[in-house]
Backbone as CSV, one residue per row, in Angstrom:
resi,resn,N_x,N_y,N_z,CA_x,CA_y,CA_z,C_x,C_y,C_z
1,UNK,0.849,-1.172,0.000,0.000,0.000,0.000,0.898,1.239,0.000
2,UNK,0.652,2.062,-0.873,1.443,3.215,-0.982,0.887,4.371,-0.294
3,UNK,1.663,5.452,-0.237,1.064,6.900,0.676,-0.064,7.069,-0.280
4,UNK,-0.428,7.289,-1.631,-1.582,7.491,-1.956,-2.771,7.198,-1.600
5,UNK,-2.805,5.340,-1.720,-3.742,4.659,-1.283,-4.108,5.205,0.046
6,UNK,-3.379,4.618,1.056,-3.611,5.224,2.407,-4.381,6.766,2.672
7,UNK,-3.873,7.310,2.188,-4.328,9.101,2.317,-5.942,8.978,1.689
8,UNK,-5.953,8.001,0.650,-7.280,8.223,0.365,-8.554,7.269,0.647
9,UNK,-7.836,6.179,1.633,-8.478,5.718,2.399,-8.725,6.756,4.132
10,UNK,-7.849,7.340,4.375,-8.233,7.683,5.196,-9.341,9.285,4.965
11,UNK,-9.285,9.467,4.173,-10.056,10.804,3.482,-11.205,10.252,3.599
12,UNK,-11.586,9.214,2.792,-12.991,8.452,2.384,-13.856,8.204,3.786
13,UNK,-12.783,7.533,4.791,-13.217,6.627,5.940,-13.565,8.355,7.065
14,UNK,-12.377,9.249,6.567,-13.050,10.118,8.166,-13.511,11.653,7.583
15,UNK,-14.200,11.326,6.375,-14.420,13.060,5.840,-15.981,12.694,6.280
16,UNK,-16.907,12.216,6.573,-18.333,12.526,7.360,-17.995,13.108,8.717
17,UNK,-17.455,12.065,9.661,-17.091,12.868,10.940,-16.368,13.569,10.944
18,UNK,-15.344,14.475,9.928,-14.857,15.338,9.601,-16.081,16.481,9.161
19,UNK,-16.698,16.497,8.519,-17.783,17.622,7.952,-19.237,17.573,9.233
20,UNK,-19.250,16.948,10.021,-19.613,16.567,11.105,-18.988,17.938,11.761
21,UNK,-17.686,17.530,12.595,-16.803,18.850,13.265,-17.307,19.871,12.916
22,UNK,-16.996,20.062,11.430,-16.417,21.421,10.792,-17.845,21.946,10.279
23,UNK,-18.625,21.464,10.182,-20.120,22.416,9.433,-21.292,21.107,10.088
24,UNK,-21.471,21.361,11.101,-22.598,20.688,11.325,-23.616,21.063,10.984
25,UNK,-23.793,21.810,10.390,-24.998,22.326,9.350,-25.143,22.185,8.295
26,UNK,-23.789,22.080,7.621,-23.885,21.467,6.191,-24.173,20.071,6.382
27,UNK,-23.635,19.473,7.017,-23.777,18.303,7.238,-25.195,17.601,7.379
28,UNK,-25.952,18.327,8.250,-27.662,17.753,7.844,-28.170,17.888,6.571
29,UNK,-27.494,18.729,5.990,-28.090,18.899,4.562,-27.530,18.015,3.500
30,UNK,-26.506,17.360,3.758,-25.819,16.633,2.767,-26.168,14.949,2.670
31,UNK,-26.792,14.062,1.699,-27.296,12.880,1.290,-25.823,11.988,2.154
32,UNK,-25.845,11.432,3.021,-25.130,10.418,3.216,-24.984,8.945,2.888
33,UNK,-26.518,8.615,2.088,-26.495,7.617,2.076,-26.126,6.881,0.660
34,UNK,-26.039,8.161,0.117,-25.564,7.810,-1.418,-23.482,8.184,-1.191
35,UNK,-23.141,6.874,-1.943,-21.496,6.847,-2.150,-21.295,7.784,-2.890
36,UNK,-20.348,8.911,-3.218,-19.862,9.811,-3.655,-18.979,8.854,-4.559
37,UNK,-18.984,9.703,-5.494,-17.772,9.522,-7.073,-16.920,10.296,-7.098
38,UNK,-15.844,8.953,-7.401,-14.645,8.818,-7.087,-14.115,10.340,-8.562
39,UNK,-13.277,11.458,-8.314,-12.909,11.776,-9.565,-11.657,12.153,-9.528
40,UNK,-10.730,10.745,-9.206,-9.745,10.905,-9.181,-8.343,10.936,-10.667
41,UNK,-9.456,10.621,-11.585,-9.233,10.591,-13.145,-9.073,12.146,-13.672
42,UNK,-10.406,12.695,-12.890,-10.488,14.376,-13.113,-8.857,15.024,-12.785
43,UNK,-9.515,14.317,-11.268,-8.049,15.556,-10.867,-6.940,14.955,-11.509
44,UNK,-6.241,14.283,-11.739,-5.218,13.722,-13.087,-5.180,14.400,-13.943
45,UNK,-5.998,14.896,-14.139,-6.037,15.676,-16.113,-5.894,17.122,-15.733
46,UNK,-6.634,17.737,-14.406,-6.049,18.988,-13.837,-4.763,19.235,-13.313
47,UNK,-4.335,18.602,-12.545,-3.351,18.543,-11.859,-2.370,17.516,-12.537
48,UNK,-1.810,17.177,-13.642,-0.902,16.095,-13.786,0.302,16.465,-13.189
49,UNK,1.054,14.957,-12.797,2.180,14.941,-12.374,3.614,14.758,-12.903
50,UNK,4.482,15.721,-12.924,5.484,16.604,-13.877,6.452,15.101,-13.887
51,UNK,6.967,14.292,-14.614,7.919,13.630,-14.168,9.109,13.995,-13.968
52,UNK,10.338,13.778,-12.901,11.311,14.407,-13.324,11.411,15.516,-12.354
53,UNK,10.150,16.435,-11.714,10.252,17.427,-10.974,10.721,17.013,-9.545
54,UNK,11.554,17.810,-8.936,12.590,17.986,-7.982,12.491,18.903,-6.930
55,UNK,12.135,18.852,-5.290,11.537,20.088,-4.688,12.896,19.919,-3.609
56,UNK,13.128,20.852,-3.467,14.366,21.302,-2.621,13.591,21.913,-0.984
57,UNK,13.969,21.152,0.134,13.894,21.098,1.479,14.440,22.958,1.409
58,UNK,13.571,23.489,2.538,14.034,24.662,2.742,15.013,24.391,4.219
């Protein structure tokens, strides 16, 4: 399992009791019982990843 996987298991598993915390008001308003789509294809095509790019520690 790579850092990706993980990060987006843990996103999936704690963003209700996360939006819970943070907007308990949005939160009554929002369908829980329907699974959300996945658009991790989207963000790929927005955000692609540079190969080759190099970030220097400050």
């Amino acid at each position: 399992m790579n850092i990706g996987t993980s990060l987006k298991k843990v996103i999936t598993e704690l963003f209700e009791p996360f939006m819970l915390f943070v907007a308990p008001d949005l939160y009554e308003k929002l369908e829980w019982s329907k699974k959300p789509d996945s658009l991790e294809q989207e963000f790929q095509r927005i955000f692609p990843v540079k190969k080759g790019t190099k970030y220097k520690r400050r």
